[in-house]
VOGU-3710 file (C-alpha; in Angstrom, 3 decimals, decimal comma):
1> xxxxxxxxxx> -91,741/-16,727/99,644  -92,258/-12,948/99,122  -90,535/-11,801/95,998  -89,918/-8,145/97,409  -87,316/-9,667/100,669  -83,794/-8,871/99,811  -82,464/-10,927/97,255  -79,192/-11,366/99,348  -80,989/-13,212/100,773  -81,942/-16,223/98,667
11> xxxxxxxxxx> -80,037/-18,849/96,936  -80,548/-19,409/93,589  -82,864/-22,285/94,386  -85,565/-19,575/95,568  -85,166/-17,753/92,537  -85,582/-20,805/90,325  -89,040/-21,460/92,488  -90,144/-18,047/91,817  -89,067/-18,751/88,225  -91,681/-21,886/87,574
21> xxxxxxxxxx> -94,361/-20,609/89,407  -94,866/-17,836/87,135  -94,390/-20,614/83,847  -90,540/-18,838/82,982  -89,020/-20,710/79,938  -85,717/-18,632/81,743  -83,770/-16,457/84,325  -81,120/-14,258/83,858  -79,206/-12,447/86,851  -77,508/-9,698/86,166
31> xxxxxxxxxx> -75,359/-6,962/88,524  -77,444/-3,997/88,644  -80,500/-5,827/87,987  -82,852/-7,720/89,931  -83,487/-11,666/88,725  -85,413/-11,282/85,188  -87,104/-13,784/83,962  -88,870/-14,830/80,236  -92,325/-15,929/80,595  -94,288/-16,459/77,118
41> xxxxxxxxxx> -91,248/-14,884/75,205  -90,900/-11,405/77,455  -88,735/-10,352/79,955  -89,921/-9,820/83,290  -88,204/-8,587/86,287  -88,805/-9,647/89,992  -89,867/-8,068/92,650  -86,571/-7,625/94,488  -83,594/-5,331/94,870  -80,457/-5,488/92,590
51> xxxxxxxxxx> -78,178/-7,991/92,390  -75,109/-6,473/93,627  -71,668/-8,405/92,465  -70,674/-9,909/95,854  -73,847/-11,700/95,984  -74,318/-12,960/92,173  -70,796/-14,504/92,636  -71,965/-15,840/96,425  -75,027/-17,530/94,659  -73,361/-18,949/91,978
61> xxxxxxxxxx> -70,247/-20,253/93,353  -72,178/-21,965/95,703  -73,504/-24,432/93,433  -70,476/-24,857/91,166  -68,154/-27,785/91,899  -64,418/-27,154/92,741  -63,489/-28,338/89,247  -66,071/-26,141/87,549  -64,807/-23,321/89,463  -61,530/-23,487/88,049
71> xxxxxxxxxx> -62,843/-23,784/84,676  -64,753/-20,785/84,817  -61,841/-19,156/86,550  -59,360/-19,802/83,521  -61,823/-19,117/80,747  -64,866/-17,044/82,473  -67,378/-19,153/80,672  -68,848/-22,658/81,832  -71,833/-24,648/80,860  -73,357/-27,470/83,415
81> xxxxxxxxxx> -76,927/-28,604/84,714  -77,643/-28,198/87,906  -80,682/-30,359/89,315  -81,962/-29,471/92,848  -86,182/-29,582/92,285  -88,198/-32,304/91,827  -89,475/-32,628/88,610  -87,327/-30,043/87,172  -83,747/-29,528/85,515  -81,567/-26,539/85,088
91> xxxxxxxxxx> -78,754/-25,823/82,083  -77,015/-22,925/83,596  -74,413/-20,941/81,368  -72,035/-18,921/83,467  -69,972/-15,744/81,753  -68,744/-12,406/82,625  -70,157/-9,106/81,341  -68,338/-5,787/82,397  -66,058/-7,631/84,616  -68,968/-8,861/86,772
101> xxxxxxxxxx> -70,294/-12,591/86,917  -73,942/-13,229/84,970  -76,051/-16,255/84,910  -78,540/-17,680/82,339  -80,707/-20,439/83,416  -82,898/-22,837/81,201  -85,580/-23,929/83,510  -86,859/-27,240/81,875  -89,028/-29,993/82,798  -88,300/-33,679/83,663
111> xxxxxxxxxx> -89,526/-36,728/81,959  -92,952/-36,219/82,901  -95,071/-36,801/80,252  -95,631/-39,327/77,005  -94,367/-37,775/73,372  -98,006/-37,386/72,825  -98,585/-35,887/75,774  -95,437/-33,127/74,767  -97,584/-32,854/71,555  -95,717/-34,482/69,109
121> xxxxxxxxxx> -97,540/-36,596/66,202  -97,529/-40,459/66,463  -94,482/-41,080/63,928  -92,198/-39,338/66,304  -93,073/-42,729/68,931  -92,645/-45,059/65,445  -89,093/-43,456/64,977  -87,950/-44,690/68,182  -88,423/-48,270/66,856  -86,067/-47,816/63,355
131> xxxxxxxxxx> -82,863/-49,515/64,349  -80,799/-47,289/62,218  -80,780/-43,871/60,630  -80,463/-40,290/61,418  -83,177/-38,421/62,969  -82,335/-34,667/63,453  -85,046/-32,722/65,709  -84,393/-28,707/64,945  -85,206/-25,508/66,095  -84,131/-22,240/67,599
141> xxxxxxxxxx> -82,492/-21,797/71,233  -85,383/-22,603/73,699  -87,502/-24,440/71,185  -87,784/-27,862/73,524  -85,610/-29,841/71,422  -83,459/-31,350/74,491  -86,864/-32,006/76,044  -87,986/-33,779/72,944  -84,315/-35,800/72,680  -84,694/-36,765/76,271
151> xxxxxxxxxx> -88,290/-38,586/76,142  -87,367/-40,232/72,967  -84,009/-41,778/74,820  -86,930/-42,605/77,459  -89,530/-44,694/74,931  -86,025/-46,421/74,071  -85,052/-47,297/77,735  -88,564/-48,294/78,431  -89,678/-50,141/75,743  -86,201/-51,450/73,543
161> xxxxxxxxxx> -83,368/-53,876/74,858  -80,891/-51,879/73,642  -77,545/-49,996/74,480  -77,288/-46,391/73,973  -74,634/-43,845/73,951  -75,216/-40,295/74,674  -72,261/-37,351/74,098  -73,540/-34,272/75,825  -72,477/-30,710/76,589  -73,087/-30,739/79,614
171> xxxxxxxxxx> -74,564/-34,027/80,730  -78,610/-32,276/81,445  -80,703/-35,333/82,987  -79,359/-38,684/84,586  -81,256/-41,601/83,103  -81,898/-44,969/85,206  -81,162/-47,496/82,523  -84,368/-50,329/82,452  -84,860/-52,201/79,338  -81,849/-50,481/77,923
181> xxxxxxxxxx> -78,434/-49,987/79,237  -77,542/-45,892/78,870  -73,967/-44,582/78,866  -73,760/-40,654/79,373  -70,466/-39,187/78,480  -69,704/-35,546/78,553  -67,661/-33,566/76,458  -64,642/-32,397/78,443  -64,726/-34,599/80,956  -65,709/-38,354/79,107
191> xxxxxxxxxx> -64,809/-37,271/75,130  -62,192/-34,718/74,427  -65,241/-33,498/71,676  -68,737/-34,314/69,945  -66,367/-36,085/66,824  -63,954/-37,572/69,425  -67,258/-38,767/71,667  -68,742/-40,198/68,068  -65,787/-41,941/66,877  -65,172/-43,997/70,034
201> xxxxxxxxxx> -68,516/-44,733/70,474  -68,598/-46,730/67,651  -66,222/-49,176/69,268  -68,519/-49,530/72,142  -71,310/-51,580/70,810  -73,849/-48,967/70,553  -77,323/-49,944/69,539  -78,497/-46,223/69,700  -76,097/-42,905/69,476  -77,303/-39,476/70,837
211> xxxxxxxxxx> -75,249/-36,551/69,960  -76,569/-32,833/71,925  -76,060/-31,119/69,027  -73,886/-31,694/65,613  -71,970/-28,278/65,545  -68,966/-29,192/63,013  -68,256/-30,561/59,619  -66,352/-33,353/61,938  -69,496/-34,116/64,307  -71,735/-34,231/61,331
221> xxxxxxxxxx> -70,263/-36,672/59,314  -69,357/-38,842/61,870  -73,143/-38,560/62,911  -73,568/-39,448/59,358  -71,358/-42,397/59,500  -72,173/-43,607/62,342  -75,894/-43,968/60,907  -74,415/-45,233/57,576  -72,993/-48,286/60,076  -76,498/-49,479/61,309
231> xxxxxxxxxx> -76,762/-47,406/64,304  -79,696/-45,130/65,375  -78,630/-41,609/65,483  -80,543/-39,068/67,170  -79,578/-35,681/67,180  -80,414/-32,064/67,757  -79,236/-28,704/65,272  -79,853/-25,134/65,203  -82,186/-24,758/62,573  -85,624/-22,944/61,688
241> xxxxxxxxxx> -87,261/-25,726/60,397  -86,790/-29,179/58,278  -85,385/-27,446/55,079  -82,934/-25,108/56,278  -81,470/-28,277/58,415  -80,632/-29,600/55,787  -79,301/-26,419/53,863  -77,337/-26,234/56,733  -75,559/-29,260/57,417  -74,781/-29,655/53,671
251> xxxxxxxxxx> -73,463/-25,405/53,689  -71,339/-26,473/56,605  -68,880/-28,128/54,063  -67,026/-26,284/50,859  -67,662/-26,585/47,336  -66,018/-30,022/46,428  -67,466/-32,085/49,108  -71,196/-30,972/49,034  -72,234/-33,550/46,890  -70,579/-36,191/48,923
261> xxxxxxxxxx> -72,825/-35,186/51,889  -75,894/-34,955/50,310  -75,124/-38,377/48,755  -75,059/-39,624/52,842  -77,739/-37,517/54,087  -80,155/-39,117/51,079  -78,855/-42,518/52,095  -79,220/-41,937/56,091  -81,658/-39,443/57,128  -84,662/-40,737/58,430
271> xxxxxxxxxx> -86,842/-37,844/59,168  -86,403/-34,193/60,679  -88,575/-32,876/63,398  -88,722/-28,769/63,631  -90,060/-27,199/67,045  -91,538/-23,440/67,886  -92,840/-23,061/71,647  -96,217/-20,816/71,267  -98,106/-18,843/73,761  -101,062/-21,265/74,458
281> xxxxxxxxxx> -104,457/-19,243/74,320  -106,094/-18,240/77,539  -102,847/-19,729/79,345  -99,609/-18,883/80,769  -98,426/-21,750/79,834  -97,131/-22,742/76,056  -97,457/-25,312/73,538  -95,607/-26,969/71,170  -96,070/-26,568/67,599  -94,246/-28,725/65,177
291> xxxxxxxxxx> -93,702/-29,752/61,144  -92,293/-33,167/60,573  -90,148/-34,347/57,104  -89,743/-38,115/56,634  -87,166/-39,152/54,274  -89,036/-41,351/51,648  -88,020/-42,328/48,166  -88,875/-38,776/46,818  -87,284/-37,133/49,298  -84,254/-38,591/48,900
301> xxxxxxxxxx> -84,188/-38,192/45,413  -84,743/-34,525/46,085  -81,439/-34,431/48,479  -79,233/-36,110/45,702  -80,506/-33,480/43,032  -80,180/-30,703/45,520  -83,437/-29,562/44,769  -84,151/-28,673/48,273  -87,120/-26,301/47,406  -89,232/-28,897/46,225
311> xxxxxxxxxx> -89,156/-30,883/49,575  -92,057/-28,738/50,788  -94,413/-30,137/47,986  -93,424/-33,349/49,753  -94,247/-32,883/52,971  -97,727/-30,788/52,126  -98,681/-34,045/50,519  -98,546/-35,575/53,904  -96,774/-38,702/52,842  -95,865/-41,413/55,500
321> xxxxxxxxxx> -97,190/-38,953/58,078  -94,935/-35,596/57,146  -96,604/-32,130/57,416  -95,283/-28,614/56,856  -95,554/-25,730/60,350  -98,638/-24,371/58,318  -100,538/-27,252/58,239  -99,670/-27,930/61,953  -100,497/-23,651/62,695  -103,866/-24,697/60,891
331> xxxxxxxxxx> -104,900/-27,444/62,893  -103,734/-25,790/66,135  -106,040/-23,157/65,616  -109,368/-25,267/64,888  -108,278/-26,821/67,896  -108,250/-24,012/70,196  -105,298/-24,521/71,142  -103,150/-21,085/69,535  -104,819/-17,882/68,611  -104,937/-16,798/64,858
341> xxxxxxxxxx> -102,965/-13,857/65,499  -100,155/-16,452/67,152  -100,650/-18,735/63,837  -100,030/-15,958/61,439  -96,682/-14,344/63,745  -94,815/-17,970/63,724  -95,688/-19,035/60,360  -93,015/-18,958/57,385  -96,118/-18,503/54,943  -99,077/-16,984/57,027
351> xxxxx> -100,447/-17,159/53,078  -100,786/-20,532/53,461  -102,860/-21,024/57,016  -106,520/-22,092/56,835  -108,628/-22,060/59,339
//
């Protein structure tokens, strides 16, 4: 396809093509603008004319189902995936800006590729095997953590005999249950919410409970209860890395009741897995980089005494196969993998890289 033809006329499916050839992590289209895309972090704008209003709203609507129309209509915002590439999956958020509709597309991989192969250590495999527990993977928008979620569900369904309930916002991938039997429910349409989705799914004879993302004091501690019960939990949370998620989730909650959660999270939390997407050197491509906290007896301790800041000590120590961003930065480099400069820009404490 040339990218300089009039963008009138392409669908949105030619734009997304355009989009993963050149490696973009994401599209936004804009009135006024031509389709821009994020490759390795920057924006970059086709080579095509303006989107003019008529046809953003032509494009979009197109691919939007009656019902989703009429959300979007009544509240002029709407998540959903859309899927129409092989090999690929799209979470599209739909909103207005200066009256005008706008369009930002996560461009994401299938289930393509082993957790090793993603580049995650060999306890994240060994976590898909504990049979109850919460296991929070972390990160900033557009760090892979849904990728990450979704091959773990897959090691389950491939390898476990076991039932497992997933509450999304939107629904992203449909999974072919094999060993296991998956049940996808979607808030709004299956649940009325993430705690309403959690709550019931208790009563459905989970093995295994997937939550998109704990975004409440409600969500969270049924997440925590639900692991407290002898189910799996496997979740996702807006967080920088291991420490802060768990800063977070016990910050969500006032004054009185803080010591009650950190009391559950030392009892149920099984290990936290914090993601950054790098530039890979000499590649458009990127890697992940990753630190990983496992919840032993000292760790849990820690929790209970809220003394957070020593957690790192932990982890350094590289007990029961945890390791801090640094140590991962470190490696990555010897490896060839990430440049120094890379290393130093991601790092919390650059002080603390060797190479």
């Amino acid at each position: 396809m040339n990218e300089s033809s009039s963008v009138a006329q392409y669908r949105i499916r030619d734009i997304l093509e355009v989009a993963i050839e050149l490696h973009a992590s994401d599209t936004h289209l804009v009135v006024g603008h031509p389709p821009v895309f994020r490759i390795q972090g920057r924006l970059q704008s086709m080579e095509a004319p303006a989107l003019d209003a008529i046809t953003l709203q032509d494009m979009i609507y197109e691919i939007l189902t009656v019902r989703q129309r009429r959300i979007f209509e009544a509240t002029c915002e709407l998540d959903f995936s859309y899927l129409s590439i092989k090999d690929y999956y799209f979470r599209i958020n739909v909103h207005r800006q200066k009256g005008a509709m706008a369009a930002t597309i996560r461009i994401m991989p299938g289930i393509m590729k082993t957790l090793a192969e993603l580049g995650l250590s060999p306890e994240v495999s060994e976590l898909t095997r504990r049979r109850s527990g919460l296991v929070l993977i972390v990160g900033r928008a557009g760090t892979g953590k849904s990728t990450t979620l979704m091959h773990m569900i897959e090691q389950i369904n491939t390898q476990r005999e076991a039932k497992i309930v997933t509450i999304e916002d939107p629904i992203e991938l449909i999974y072919e249950s094999k060993k296991s039997l998956i049940i996808q429910r979607e808030v709004g349409i299956d649940t009325q919410s993430f705690a309403a989705g959690l709550k019931y799914a208790l009563r459905q004879d989970p093995d295994v409970v997937v939550i998109g993302e704990m975004r409440d004091p409600e969500s969270i501690a049924m997440a925590l209860t639900t692991a407290e019960t002898g189910h799996l939990v496997l979740a996702t949370l807006h967080s920088p890395n291991a420490i802060e998620a768990i800063n977070r989730i016990i910050d969500v909650y006032p004054g009185e009741k803080q010591n009650q959660i950190r009391v559950l999270l030392a009892e149920n939390l099984v290990a936290v897995i914090a993601q950054q997407l790098l530039p890979r050197k000499d590649s458009e491509s990127r890697v992940l980089a990753t630190e990983m906290m496992i919840s032993n007896i000292a760790i849990k301790n820690l929790i209970r005494r809220n003394s957070l800041s020593e957690i790192r000590s932990q982890m350094e120590a590289g007990r029961d196969g945890a390791y801090t961003l640094e140590q991962r930065l470190s490696q990555m480099v010897k490896d060839g993998l990430i440049t120094v400069e890379v290393a130093q820009s991601h790092a919390k404490y650059p002080q603390l890289l060797r190479f």
